[in-house]
The first five atom37 places (N, CA, C, CB, O) and aatype in JSON, in Angstrom:
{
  "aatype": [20, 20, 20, 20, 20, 20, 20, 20, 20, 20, 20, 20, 20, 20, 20, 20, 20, 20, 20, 20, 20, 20, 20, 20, 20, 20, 20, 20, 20, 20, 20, 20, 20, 20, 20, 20, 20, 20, 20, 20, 20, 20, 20, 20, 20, 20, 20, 20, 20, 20, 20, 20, 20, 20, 20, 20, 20, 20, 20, 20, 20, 20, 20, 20, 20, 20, 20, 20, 20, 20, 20, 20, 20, 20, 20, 20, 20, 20, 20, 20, 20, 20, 20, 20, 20, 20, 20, 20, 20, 20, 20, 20, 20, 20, 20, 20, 20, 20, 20, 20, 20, 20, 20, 20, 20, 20, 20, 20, 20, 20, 20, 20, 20, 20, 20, 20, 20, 20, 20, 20, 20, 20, 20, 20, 20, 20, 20, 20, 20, 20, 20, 20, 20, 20, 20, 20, 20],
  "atom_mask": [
    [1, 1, 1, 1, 1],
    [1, 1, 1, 1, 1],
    [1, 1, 1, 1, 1],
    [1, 1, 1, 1, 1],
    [1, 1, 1, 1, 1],
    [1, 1, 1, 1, 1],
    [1, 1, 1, 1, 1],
    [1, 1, 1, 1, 1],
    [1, 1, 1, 1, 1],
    [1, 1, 1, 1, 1],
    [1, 1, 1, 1, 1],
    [1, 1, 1, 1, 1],
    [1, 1, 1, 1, 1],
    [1, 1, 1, 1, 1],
    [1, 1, 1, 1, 1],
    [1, 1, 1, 1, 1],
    [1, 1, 1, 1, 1],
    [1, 1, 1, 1, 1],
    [1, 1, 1, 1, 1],
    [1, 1, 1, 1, 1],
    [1, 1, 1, 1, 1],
    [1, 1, 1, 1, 1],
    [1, 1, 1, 1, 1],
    [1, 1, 1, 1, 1],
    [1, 1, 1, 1, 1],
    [1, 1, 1, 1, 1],
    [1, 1, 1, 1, 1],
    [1, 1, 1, 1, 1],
    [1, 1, 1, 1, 1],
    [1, 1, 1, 1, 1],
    [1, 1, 1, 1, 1],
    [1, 1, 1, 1, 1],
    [1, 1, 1, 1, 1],
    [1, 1, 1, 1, 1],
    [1, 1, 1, 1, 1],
    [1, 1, 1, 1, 1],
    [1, 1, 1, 1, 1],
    [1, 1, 1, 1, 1],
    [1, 1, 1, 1, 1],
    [1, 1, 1, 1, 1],
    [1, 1, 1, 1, 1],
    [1, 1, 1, 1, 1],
    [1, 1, 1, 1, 1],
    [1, 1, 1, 1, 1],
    [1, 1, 1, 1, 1],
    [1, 1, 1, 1, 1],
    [1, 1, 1, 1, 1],
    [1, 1, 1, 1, 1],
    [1, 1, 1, 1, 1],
    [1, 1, 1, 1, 1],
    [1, 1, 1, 1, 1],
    [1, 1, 1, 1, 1],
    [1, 1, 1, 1, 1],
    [1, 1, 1, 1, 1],
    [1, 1, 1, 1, 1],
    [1, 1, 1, 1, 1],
    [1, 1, 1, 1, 1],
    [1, 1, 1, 1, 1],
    [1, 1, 1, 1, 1],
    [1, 1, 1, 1, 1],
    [1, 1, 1, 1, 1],
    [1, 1, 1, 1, 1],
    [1, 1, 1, 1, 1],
    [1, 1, 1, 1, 1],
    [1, 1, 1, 1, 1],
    [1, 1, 1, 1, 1],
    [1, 1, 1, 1, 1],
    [1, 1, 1, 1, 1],
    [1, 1, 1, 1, 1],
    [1, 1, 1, 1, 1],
    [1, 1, 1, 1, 1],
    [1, 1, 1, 1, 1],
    [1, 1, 1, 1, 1],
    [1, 1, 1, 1, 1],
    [1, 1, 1, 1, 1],
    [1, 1, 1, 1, 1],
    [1, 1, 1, 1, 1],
    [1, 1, 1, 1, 1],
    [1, 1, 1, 1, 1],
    [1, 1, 1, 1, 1],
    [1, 1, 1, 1, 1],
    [1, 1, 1, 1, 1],
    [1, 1, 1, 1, 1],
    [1, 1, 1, 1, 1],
    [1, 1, 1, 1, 1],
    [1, 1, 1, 1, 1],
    [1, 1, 1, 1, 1],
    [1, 1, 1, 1, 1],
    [1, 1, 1, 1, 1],
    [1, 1, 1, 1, 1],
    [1, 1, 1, 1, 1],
    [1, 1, 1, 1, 1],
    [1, 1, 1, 1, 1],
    [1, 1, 1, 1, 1],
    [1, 1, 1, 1, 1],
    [1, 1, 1, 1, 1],
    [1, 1, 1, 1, 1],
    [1, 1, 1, 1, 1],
    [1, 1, 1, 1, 1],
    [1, 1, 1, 1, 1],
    [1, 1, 1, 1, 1],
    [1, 1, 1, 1, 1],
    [1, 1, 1, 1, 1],
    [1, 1, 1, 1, 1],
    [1, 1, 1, 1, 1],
    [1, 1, 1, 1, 1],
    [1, 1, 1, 1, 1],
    [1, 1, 1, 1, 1],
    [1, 1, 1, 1, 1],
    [1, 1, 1, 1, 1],
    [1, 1, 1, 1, 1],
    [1, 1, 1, 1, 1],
    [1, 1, 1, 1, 1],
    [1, 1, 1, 1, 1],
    [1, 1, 1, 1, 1],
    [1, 1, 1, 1, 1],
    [1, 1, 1, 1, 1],
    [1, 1, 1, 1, 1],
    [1, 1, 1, 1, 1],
    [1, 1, 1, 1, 1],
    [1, 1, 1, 1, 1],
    [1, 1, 1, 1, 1],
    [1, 1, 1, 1, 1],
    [1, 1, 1, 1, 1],
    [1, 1, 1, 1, 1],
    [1, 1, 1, 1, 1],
    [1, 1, 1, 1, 1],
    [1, 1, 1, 1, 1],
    [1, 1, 1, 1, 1],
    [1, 1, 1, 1, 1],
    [1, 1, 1, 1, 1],
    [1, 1, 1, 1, 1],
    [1, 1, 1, 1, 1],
    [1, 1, 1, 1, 1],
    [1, 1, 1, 1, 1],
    [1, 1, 1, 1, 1],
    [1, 1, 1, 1, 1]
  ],
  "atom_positions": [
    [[1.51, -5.67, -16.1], [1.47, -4.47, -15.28], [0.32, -4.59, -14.28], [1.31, -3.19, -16.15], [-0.68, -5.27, -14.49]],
    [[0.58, -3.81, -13.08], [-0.58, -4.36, -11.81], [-0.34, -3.09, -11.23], [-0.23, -5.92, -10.61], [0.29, -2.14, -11.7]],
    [[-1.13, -3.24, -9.78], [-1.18, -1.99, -9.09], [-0.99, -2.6, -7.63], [-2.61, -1.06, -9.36], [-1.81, -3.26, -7.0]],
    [[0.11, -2.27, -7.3], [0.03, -2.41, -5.21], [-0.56, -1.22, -4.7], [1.78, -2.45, -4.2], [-0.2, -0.09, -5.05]],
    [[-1.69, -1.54, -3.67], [-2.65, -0.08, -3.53], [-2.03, -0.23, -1.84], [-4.98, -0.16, -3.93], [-1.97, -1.21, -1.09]],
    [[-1.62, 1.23, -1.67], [-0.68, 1.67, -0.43], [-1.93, 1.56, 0.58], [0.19, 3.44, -0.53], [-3.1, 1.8, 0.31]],
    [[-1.47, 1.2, 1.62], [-2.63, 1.8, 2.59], [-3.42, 2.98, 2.6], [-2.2, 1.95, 3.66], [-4.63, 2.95, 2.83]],
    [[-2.74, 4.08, 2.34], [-2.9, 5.37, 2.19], [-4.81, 5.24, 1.43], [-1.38, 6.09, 1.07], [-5.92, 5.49, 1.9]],
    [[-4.48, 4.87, 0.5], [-5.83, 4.59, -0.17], [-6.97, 3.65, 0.04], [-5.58, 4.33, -1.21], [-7.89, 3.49, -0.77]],
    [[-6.82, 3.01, 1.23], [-7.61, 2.09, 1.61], [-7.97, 2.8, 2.93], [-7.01, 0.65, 1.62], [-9.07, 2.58, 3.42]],
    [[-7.3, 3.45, 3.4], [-7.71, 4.39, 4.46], [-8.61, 5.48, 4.5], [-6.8, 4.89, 4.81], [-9.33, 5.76, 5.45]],
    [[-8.5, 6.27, 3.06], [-9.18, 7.13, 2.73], [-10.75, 6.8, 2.03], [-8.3, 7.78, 2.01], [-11.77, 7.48, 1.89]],
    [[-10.34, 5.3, 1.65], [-12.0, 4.9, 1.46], [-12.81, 4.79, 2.5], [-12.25, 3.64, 0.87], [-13.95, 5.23, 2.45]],
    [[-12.19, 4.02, 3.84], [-13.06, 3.47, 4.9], [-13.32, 5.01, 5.58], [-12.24, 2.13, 5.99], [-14.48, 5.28, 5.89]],
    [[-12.65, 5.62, 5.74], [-13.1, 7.48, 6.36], [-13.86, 8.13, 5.38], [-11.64, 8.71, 6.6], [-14.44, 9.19, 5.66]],
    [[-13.92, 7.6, 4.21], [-15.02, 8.18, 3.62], [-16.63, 7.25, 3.29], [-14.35, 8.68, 2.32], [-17.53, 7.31, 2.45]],
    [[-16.37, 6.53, 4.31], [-17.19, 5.38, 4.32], [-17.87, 4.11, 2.81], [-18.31, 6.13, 5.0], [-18.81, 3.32, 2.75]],
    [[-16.76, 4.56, 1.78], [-17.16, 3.8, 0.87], [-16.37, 1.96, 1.12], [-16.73, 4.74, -0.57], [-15.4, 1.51, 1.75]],
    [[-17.18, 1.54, 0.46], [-16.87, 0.14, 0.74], [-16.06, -0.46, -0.37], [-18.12, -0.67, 0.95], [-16.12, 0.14, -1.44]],
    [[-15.19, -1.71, -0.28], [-13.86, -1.98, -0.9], [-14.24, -2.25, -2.19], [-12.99, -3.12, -0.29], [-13.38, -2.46, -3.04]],
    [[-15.56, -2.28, -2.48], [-15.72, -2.85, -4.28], [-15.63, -1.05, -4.92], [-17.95, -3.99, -4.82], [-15.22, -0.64, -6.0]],
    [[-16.21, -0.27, -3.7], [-15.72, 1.09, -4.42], [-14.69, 1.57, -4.6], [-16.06, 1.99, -4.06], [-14.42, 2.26, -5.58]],
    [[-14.02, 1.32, -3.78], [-12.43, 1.81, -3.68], [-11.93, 1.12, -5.07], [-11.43, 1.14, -2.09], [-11.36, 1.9, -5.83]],
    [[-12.06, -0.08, -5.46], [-11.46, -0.6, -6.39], [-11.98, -0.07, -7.91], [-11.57, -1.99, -6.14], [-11.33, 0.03, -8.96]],
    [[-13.44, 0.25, -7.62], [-13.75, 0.86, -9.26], [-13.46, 2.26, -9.15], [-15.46, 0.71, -9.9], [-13.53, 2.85, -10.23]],
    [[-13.08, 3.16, -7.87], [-12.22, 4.65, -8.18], [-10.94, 4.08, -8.71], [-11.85, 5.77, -6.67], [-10.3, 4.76, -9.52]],
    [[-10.4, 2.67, -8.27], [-8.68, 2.99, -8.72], [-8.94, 2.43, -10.31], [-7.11, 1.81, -7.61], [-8.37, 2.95, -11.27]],
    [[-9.65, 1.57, -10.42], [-9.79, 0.9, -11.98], [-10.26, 2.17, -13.17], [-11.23, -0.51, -11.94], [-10.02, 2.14, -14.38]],
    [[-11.02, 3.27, -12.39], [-11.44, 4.08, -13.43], [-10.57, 5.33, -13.37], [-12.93, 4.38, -13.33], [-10.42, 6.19, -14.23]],
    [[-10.12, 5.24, -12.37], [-8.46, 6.36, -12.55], [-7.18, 5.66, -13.11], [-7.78, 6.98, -10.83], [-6.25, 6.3, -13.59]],
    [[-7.18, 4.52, -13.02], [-5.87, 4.19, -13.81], [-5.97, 2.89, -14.92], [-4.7, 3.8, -12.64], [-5.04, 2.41, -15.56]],
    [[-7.27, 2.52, -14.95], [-7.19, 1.65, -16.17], [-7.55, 0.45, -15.4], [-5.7, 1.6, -17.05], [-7.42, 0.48, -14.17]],
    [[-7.94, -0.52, -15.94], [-8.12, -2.32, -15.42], [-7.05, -2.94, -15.64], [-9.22, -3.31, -16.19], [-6.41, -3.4, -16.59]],
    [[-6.97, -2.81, -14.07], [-5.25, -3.62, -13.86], [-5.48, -4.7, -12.7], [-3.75, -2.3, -13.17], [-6.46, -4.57, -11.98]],
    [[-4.57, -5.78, -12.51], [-4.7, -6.04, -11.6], [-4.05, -5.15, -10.15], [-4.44, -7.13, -11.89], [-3.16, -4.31, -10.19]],
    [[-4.71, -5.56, -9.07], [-5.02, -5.28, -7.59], [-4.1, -6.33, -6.62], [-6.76, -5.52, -7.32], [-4.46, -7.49, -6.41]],
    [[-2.89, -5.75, -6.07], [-2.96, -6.26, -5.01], [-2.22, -5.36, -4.06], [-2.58, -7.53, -5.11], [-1.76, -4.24, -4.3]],
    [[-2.17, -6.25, -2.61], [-1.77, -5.28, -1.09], [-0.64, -6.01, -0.79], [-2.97, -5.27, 0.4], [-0.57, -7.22, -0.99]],
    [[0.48, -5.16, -0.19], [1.88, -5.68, 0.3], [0.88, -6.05, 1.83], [3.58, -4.24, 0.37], [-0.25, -5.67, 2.15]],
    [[1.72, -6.82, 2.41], [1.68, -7.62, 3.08], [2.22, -6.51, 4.6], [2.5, -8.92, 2.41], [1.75, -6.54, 5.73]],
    [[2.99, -5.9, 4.22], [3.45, -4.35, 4.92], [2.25, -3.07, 5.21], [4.61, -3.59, 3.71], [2.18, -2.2, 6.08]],
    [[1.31, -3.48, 3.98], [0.22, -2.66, 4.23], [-0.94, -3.27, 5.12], [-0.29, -2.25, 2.96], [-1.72, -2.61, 5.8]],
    [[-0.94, -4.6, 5.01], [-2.04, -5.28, 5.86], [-1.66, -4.6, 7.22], [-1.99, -7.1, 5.89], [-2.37, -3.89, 7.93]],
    [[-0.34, -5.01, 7.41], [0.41, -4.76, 9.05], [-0.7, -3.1, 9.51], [2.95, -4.27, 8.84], [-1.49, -2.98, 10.44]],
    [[-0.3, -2.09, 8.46], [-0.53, -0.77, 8.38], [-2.18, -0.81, 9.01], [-0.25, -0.16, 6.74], [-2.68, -0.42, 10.06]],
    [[-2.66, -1.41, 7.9], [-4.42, -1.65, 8.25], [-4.52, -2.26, 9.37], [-5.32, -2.58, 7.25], [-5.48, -1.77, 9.97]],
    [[-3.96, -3.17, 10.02], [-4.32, -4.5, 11.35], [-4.31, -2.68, 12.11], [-2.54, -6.41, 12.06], [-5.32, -2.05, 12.4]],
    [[-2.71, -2.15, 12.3], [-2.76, -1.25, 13.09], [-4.02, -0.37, 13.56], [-1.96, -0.64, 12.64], [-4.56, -0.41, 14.66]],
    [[-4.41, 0.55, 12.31], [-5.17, 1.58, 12.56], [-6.46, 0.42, 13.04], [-5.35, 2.76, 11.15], [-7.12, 0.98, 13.91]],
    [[-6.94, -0.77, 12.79], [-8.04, -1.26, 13.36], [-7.71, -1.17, 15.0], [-8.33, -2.75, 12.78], [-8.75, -0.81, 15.57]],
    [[-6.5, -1.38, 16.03], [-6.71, -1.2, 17.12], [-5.81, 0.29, 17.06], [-6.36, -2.46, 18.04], [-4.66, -0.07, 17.32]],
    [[-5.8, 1.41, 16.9], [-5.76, 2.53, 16.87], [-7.35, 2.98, 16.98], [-4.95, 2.89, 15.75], [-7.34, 4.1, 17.5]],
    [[-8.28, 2.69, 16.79], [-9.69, 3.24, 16.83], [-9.71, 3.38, 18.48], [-10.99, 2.12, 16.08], [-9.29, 2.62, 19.35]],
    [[-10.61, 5.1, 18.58], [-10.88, 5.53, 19.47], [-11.96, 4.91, 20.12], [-10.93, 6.57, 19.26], [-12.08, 4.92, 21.34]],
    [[-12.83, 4.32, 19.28], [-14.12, 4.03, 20.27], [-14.5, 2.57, 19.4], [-15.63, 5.51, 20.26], [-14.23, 2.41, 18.22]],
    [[-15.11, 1.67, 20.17], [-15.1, 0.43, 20.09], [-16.1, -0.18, 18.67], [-15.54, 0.0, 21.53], [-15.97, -1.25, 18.09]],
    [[-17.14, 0.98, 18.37], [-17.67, 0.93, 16.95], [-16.62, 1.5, 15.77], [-19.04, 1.83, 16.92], [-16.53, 1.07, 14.62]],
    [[-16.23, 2.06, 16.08], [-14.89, 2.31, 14.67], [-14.25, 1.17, 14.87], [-13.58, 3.74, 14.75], [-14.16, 0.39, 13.92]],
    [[-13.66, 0.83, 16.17], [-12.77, -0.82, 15.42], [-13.63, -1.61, 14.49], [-12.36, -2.19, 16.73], [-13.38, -1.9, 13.32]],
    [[-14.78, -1.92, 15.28], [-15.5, -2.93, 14.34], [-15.93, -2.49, 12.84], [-16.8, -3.35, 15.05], [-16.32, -3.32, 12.01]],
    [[-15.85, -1.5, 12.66], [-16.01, -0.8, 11.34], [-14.8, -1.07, 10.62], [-16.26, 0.75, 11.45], [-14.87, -1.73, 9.58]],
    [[-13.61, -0.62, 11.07], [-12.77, -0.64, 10.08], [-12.13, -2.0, 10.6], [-11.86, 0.7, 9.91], [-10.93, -1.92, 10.36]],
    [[-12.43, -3.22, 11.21], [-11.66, -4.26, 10.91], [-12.95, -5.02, 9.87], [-11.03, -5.12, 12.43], [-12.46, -5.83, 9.08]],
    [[-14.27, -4.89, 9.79], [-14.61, -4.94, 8.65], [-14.33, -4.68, 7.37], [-15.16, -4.67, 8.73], [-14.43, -5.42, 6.4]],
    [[-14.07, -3.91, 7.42], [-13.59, -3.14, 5.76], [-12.14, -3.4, 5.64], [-13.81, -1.19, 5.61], [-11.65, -2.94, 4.61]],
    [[-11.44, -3.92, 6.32], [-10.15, -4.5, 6.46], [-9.75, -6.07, 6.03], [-9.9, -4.34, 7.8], [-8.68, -6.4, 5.53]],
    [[-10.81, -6.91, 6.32], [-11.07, -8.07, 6.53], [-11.84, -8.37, 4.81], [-12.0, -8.21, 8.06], [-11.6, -9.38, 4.15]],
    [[-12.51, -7.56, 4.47], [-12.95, -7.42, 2.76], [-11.72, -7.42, 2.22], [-13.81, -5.98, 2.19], [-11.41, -8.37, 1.5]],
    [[-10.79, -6.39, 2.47], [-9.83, -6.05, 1.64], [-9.37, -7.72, 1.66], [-8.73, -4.72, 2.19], [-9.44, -8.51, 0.72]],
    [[-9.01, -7.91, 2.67], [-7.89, -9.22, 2.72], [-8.77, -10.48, 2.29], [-7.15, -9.53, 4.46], [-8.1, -11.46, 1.96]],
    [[-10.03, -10.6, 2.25], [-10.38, -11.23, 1.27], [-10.96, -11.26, -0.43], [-10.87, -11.55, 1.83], [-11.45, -12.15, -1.12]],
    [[-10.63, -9.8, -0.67], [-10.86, -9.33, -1.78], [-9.59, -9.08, -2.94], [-11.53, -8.21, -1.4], [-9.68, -9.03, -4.17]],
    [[-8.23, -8.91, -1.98], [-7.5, -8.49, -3.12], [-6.12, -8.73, -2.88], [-7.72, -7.09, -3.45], [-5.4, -8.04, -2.15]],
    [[-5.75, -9.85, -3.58], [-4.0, -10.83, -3.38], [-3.26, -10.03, -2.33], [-2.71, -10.83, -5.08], [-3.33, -8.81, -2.2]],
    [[-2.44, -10.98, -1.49], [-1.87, -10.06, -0.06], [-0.13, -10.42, -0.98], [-2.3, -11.12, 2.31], [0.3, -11.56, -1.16]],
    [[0.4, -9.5, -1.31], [1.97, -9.91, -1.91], [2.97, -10.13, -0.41], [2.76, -8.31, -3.11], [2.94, -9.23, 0.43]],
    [[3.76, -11.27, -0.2], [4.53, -11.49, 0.75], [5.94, -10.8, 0.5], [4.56, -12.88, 0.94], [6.58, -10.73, -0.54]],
    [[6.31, -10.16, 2.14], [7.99, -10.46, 1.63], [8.59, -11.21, 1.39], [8.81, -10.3, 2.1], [8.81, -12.02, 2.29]],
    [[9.15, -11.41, 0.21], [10.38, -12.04, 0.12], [12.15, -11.88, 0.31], [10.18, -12.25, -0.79], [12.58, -11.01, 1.06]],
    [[12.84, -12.57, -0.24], [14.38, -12.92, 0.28], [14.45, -11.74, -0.99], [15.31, -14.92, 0.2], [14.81, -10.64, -0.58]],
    [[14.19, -11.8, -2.3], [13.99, -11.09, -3.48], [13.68, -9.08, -2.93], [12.43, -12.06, -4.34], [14.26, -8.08, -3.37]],
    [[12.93, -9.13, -2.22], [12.09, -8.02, -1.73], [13.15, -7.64, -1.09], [10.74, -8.22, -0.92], [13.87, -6.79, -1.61]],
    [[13.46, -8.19, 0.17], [14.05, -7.68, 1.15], [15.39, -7.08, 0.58], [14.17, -8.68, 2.21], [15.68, -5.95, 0.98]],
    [[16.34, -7.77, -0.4], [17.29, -7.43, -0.76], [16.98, -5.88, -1.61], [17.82, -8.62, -1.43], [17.54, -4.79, -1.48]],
    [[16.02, -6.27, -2.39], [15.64, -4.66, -3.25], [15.43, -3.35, -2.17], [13.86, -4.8, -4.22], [15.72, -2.16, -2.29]],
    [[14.8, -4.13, -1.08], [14.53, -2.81, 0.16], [15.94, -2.32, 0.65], [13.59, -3.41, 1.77], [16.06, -1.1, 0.56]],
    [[16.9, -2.9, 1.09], [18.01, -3.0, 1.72], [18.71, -1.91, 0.62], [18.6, -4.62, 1.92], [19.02, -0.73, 0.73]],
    [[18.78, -2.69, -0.24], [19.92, -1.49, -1.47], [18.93, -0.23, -2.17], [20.68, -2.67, -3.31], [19.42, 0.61, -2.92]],
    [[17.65, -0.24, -1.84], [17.32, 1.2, -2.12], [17.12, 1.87, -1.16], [16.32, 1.44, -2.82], [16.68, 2.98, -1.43]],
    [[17.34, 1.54, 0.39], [17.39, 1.94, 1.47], [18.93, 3.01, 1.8], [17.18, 0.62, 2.25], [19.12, 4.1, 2.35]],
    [[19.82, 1.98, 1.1], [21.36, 2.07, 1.05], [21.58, 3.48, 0.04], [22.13, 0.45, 0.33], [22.11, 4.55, 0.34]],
    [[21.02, 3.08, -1.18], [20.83, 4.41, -1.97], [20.4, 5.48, -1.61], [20.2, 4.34, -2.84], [21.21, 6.38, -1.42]],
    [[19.16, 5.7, -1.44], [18.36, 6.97, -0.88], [19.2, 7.5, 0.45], [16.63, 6.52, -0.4], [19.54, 8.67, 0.29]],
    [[19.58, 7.01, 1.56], [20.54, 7.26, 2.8], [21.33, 7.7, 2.61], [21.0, 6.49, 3.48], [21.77, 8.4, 3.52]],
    [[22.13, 7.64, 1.32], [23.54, 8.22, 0.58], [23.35, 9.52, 0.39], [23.95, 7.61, -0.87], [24.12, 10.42, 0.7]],
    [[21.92, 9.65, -0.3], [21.59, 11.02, -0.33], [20.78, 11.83, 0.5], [21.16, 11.19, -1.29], [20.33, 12.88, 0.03]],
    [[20.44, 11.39, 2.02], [20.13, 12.25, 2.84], [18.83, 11.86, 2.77], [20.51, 13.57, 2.64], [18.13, 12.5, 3.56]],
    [[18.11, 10.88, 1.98], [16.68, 10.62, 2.57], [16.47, 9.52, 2.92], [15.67, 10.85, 1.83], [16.98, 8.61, 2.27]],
    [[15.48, 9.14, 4.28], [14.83, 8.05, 4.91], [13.82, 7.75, 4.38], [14.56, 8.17, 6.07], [12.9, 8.57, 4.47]],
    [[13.55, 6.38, 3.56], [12.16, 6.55, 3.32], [11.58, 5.11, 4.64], [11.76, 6.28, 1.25], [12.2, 4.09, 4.93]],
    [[10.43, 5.5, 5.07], [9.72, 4.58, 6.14], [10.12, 3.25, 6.08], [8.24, 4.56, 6.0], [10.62, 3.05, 4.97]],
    [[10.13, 2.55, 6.58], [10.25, 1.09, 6.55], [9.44, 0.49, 5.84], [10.16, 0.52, 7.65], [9.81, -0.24, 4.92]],
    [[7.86, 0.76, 6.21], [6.72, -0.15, 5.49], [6.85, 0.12, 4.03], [5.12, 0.2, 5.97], [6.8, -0.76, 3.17]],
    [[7.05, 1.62, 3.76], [7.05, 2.11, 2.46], [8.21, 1.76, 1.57], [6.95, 3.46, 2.53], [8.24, 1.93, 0.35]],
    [[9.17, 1.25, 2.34], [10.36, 0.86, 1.57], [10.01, -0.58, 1.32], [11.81, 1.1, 2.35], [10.35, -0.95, 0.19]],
    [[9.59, -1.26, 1.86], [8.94, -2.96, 1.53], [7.72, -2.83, 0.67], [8.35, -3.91, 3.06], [7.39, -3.77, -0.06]],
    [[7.1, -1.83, 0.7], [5.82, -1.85, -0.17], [6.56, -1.52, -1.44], [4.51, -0.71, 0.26], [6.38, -2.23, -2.43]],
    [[7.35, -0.55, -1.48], [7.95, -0.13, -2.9], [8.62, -1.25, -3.58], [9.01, 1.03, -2.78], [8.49, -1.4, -4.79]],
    [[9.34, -2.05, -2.85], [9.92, -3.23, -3.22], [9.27, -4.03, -3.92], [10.3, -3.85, -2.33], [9.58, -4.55, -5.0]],
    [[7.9, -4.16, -3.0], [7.42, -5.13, -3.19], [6.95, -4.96, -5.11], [6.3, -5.28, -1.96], [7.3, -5.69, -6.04]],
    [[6.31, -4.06, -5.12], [6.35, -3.29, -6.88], [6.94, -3.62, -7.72], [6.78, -2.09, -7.15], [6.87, -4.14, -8.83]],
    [[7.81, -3.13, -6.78], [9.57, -3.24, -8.33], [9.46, -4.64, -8.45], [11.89, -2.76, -7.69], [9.22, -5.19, -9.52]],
    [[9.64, -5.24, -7.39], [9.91, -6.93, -8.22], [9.1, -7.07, -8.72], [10.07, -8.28, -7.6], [9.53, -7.19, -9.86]],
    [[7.77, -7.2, -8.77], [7.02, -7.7, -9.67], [6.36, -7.27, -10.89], [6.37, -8.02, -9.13], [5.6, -7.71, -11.75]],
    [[7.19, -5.86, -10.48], [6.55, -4.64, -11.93], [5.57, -4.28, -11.7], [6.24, -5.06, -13.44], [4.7, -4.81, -12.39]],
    [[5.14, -3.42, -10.86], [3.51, -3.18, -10.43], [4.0, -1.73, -10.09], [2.63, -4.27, -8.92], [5.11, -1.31, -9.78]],
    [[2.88, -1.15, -10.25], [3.01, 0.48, -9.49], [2.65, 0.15, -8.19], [1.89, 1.84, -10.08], [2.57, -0.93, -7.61]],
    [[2.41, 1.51, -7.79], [2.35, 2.04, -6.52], [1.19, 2.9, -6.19], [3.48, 2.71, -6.31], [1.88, 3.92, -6.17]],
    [[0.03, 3.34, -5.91], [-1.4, 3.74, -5.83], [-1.25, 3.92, -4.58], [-2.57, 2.83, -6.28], [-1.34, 3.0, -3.76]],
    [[-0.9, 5.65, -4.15], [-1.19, 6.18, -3.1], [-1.87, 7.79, -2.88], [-0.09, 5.98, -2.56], [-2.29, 8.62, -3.68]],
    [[-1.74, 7.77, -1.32], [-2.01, 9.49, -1.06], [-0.87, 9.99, -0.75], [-3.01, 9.97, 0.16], [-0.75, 11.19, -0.46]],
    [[0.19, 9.12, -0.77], [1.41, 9.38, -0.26], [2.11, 9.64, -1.42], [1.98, 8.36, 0.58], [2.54, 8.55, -1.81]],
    [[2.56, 10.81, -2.43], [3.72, 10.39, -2.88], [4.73, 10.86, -2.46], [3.8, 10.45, -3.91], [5.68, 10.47, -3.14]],
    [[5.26, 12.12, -0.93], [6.35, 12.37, -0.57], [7.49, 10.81, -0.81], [6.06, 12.96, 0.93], [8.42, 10.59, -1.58]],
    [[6.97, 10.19, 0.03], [7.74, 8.89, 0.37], [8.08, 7.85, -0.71], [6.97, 8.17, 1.35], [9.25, 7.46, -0.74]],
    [[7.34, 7.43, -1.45], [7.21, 6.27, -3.04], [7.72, 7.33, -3.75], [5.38, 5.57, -3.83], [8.52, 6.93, -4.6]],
    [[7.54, 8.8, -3.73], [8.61, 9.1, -5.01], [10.67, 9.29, -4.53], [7.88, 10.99, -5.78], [11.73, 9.55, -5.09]],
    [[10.25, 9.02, -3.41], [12.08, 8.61, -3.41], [12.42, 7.34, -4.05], [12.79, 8.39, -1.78], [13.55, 7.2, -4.52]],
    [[11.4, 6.23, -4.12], [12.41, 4.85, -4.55], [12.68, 5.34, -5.96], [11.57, 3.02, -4.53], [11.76, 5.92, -6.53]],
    [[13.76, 5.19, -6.56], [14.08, 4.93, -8.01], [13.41, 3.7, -8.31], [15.63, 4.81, -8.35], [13.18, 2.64, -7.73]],
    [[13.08, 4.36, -9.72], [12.6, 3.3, -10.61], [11.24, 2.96, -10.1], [13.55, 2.02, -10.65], [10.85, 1.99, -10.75]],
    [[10.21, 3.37, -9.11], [9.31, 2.87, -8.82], [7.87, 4.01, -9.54], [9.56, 2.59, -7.25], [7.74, 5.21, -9.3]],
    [[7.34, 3.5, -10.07], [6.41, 3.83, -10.65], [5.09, 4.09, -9.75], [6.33, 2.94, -11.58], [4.58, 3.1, -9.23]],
    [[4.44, 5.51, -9.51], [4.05, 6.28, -8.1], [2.58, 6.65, -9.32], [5.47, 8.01, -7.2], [2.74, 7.0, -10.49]],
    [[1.36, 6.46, -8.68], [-0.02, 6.58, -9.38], [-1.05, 7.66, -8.23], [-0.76, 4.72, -9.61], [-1.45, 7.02, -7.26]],
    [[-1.35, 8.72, -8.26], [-1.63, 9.5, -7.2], [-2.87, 9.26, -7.11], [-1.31, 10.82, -7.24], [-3.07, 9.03, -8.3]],
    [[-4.38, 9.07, -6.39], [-5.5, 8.87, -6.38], [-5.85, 10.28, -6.23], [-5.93, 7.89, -5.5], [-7.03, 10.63, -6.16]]
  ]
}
């Protein structure tokens, strides 16, 4: 059992200016010592908001604390495996009238295959996938 930590929560550390070894002992002491890792969908998420910064010291701030993460904690890739799980719970949820995001549908994937939860601020969105196991910070 492991934990994929959503952007959502890596976002809310760097705006609260704590740094990534903290972020990881709030999620280890809210959900137990598990392993840590980031979809590869969430990096995308993080690259973003680094050129989303309004003023040229917040980029450099948060592509710091971005650049920790990605050397601090396994980046999970899509796979052929992934993509197919995204596709047919995409197919499912649509049947019943809900969209869930793109990134969030590859991050959820990314979970399920490997049996890992999901560690967000988000759970509108991660609690549509079936079967995906949703950890609220």
């Amino acid at each position: 059992m492991g934990l994929i930590v959503d952007s959502t929560a890596w976002i809310a550390g760097e705006r609260a200016r704590s740094t990534v070894p903290e972020v990881l002992k709030d999620i280890h002491e809210g959900v137990g010592d598990q392993e840590v890792a980031i979809s590869v969908m969430s990096a995308a998420e993080l690259v973003h908001g680094i050129w989303r910064a309004a003023a040229p010291r917040i980029r450099v701030r948060r592509e710091e604390f971005v650049e920790e993460i990605f050397a601090r904690v396994p980046l999970r890739p899509v796979s052929l495996r992934i993509a197919r799980i995204a596709g047919e719970v995409d197919a499912m949820t649509r049947s019943r009238g809900v969209v869930v995001p793109t990134t969030d549908l590859f991050i959820g994937a990314t979970a399920l295959e490997i049996g890992f939860s999901v560690v967000t601020h988000n759970l509108r969105h991660f609690q549509q996938i079936p079967g995906l196991q949703v950890v609220q910070l």
